[in-house]
C-alpha positions as CSV (number, residue, x, y, z in Angstrom):
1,X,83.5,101.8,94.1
2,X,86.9,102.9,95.7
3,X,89.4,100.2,96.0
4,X,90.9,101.7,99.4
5,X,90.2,101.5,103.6
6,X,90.3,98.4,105.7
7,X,88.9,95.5,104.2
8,X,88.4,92.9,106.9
9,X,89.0,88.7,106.1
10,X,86.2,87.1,107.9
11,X,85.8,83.4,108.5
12,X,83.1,81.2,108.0
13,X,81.0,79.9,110.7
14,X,79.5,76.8,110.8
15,X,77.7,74.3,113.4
16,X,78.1,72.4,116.4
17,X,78.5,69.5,113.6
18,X,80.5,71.4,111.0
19,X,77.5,72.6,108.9
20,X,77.7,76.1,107.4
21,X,75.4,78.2,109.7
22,X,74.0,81.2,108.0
23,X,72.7,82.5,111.2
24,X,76.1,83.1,112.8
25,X,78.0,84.3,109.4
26,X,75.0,86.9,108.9
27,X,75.4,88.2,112.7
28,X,79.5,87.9,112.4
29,X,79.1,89.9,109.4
30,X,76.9,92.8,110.4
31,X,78.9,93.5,113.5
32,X,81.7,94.1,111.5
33,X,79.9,96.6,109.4
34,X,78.1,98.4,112.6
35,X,81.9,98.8,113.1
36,X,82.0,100.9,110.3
37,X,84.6,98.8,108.7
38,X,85.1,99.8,104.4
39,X,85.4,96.2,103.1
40,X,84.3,92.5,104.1
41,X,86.2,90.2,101.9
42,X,84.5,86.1,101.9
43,X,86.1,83.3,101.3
44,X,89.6,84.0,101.6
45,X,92.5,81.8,103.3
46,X,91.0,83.0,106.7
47,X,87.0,82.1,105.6
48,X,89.0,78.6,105.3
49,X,87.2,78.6,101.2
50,X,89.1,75.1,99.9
51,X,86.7,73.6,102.3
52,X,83.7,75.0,101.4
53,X,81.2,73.8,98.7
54,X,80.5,75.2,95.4
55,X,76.4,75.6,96.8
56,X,77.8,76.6,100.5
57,X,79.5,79.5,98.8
58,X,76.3,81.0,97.3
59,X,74.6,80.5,100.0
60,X,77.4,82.3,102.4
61,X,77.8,85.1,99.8
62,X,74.3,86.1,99.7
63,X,73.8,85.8,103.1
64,X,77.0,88.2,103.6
65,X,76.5,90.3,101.2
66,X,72.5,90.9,102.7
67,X,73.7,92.0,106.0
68,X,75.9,94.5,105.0
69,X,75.2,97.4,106.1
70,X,75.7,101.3,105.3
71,X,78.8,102.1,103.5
72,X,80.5,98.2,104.1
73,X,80.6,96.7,100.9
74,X,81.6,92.3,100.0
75,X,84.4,91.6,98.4
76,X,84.7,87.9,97.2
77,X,87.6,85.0,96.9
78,X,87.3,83.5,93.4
79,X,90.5,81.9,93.1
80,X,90.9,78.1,91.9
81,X,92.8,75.7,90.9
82,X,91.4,75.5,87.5
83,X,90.2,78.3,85.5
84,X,87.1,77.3,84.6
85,X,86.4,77.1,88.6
86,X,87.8,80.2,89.3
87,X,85.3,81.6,86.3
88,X,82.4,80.2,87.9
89,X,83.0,81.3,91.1
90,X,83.7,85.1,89.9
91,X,80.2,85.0,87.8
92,X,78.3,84.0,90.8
93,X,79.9,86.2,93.1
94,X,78.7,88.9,90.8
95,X,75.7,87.8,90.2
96,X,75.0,87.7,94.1
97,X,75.9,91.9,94.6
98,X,80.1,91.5,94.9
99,X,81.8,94.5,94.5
100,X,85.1,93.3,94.1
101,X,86.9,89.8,93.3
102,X,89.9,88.7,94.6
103,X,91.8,85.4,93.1
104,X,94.5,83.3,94.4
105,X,96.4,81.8,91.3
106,X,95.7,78.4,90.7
107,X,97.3,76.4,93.6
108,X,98.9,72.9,93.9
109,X,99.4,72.3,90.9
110,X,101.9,74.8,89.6
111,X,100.7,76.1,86.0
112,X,103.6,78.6,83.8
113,X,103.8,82.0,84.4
114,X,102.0,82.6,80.7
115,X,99.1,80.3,81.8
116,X,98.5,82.0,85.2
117,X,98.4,85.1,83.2
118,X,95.6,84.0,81.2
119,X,94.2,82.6,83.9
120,X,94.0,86.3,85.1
121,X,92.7,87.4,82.0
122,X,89.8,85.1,81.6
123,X,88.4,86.1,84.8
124,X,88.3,89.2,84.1
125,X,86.9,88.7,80.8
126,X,83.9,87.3,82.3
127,X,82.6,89.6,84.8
128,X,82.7,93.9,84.8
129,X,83.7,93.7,88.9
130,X,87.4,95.0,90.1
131,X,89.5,92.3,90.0
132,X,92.7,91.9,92.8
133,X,95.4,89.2,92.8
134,X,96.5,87.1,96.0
135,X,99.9,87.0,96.6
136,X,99.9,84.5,99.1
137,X,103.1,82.5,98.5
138,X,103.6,80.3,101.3
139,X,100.3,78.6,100.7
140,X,100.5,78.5,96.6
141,X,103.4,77.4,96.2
142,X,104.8,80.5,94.4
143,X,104.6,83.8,94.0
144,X,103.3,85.8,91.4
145,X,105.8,88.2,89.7
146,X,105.0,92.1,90.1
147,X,106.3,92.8,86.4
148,X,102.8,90.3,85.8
149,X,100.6,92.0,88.0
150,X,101.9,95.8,87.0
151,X,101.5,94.3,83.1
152,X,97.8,93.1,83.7
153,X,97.0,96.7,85.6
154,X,98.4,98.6,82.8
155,X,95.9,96.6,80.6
156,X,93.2,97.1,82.4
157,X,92.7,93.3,83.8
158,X,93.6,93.8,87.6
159,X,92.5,96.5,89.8
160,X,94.8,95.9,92.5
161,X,96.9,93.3,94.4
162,X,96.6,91.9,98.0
163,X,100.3,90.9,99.9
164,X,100.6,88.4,101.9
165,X,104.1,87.3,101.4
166,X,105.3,88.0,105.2
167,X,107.5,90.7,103.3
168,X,107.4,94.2,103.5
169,X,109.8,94.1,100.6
170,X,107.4,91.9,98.4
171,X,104.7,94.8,99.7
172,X,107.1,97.6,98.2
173,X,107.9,95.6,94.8
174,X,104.3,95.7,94.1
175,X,104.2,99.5,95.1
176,X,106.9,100.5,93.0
177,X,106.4,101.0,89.3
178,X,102.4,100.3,89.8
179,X,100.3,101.9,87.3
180,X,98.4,105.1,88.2
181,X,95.1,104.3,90.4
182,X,96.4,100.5,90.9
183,X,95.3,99.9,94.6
184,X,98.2,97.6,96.7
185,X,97.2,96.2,100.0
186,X,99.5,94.6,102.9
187,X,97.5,91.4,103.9
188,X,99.9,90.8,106.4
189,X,98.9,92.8,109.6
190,X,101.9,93.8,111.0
191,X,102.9,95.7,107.7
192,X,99.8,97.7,107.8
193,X,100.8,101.2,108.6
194,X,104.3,101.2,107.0
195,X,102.7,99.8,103.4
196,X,100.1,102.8,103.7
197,X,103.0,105.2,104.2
198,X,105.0,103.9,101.2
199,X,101.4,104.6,99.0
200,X,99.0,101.6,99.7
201,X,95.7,102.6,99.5
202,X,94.7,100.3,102.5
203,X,95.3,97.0,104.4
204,X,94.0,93.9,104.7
205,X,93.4,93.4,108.4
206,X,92.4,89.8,110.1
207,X,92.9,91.1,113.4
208,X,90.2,93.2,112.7
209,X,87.7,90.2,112.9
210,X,89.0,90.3,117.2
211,X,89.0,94.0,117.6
212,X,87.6,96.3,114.4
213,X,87.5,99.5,116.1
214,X,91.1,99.0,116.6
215,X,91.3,98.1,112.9
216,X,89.4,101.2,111.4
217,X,91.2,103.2,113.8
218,X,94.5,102.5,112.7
219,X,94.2,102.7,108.8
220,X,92.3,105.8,109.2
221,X,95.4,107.3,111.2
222,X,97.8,106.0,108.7
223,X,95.8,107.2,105.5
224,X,95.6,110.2,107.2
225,X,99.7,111.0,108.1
226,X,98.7,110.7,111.7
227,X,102.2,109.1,112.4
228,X,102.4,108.4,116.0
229,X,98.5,107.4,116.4
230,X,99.0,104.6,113.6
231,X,102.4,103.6,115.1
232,X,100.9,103.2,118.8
233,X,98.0,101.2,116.5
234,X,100.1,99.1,115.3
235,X,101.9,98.5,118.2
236,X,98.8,96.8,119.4
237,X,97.5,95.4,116.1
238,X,101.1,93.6,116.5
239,X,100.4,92.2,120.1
240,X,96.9,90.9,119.2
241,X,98.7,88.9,116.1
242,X,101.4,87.8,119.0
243,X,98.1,86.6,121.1
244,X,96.6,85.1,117.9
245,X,100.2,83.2,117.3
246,X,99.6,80.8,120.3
247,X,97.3,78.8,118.8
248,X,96.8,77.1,115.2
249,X,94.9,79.0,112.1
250,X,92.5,80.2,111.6
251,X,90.8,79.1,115.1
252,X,92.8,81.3,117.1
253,X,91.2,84.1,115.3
254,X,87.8,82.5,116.1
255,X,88.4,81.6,119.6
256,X,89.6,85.6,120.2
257,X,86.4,87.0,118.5
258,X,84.3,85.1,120.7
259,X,86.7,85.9,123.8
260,X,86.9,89.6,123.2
261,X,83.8,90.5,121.2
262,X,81.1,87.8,122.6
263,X,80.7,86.5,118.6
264,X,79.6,83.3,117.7
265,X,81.4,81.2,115.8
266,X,81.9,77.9,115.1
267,X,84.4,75.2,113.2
268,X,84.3,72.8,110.9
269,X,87.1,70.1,110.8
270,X,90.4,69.4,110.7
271,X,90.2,73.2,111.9
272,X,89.0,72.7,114.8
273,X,88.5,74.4,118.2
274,X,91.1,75.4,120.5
275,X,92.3,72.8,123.0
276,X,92.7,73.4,126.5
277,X,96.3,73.7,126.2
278,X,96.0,75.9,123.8
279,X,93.0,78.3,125.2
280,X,95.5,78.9,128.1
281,X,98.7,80.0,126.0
282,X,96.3,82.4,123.8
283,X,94.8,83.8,127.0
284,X,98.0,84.2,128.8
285,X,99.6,86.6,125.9
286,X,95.8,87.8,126.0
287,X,95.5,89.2,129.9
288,X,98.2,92.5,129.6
289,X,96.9,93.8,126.7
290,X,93.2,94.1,127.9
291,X,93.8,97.6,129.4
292,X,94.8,98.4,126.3
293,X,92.1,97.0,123.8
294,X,89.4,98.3,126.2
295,X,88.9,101.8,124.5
296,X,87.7,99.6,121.3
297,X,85.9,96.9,122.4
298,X,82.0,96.7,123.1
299,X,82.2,94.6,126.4
């Protein structure tokens, strides 16, 4: 399987009462791969996974992972607090078809460097899928060190590393000095087309849950040295994330695939739906850039 192209977060839909709906994530998921998009990763920070249940997960993987379609493959957040979660979660995901698994380091607690590296290693010790790190500092609590993640690529244990620091830098100290065929992707947006011009093999993209046409079209300029088609992408991509900024994580991102794409979707609290207040400051950085998103939109 090639660890490269878009790879899309998508969030997890549930019911008018906060119950996962299977229905909604199976639709939610399919449109995205009619997009055409490479790679649907579950139960990330954006699929909101501390909140959801050991027997929701199953459930939401299978049901993700069956409506795929064509060449859209499931990647799968296995991270934990505690290893032996973190191992549990990575055997199912396999067991259900994942492709890929990608871990946060155990969170809230704050384990040694050593420990997080076996941590790593035990994982991957238990299933024969690609495993990526989560750098995702500002929700961890720390950050993992790229000497650690270059170490456990040289030795086979990670396949790759996802960025979201909100630093381009931290994006190019995980480029630099990475072993040969180690894939590095930008999870923050904005960094998208720079990180693939500095030798990342793709980007993480939640925007692309409001507008994946927009997505796939930009990463398939920037892979391909189109320089002022990705810039003019990412000019966009950067206005969406702008839009997305006026209301609170991750149901901004929900409220704007309904808005812009008709999806359903649904919350399940304390993340809940968009309050008056703040429907009309996302729609008001919304309105001028609808000439613009137009070209990649269905309706």
């Amino acid at each position: 399987m090639a660890l490269d192209g878009l790879v899309v977060p998508i969030p997890t839909m549930f019911g008018d009462e906060g119950a996962l709906d299977l229905g909604r994530n199976a639709r939610f998921a399919r449109g995205l791969a009619d997009a055409r998009v490479d790679h649907l990763f579950v139960l990330g920070s954006l699929g909101e996974f501390p909140t959801v249940s050991s027997e929701e997960r199953e459930r939401l993987v299978d049901v993700v992972i069956g409506s795929a379609t064509g060449a859209t493959d499931v990647w799968v957040g296995c991270g934990a607090p505690s290893t032996r979660q973190a191992v549990a979660f990575a055997e199912s995901a396999e067991s259900a078809g994942a492709q890929a698994l990608v871990a946060v380091p155990p969170y809230y607690l704050r384990p040694a460097i050593a420990s997080v590296e076996r941590y790593y290693r035990t994982i991957h010790a238990s299933v024969d899928l690609p495993l990526l790190a989560y750098n995702i500092p500002s929700l961890v609590g720390y950050s993992l060190p790229p000497d650690l993640v270059h170490r456990l690529g040289r030795d086979g244990v990670l396949a790759g590393v996802k960025d979201t620091s909100g630093s381009l830098a931290s994006v190019e100290s995980f480029l630099g000095s990475r072993p040969e065929g180690f894939a590095v992707y930008p999870g923050d947006d904005a960094y998208a087309s720079a990180a693939i011009a500095g030798g990342a093999r793709g980007a993480v993209l939640g925007i692309a849950n409001v507008a994946p046409r927009l997505a796939v079209h930009l990463v398939a300029a920037a892979r391909a040295g189109d320089l002022p088609g990705a810039a003019a992408d990412q000019a966009l991509v950067n206005a969406l994330v702008q839009v997305a900024a006026a209301g609170p994580f991750p149901s901004a991102i929900k409220f704007l695939a309904h808005e812009l794409r008709g999806a359903e979707v649904g919350y399940r609290s304390p993340y809940d739906p968009l309050t008056p207040a703040e429907e009309s400051a996302v729609r008001a950085r919304l309105e001028p850039l609808r000439p613009q998103l137009a070209r990649f939109l269905d309706r």
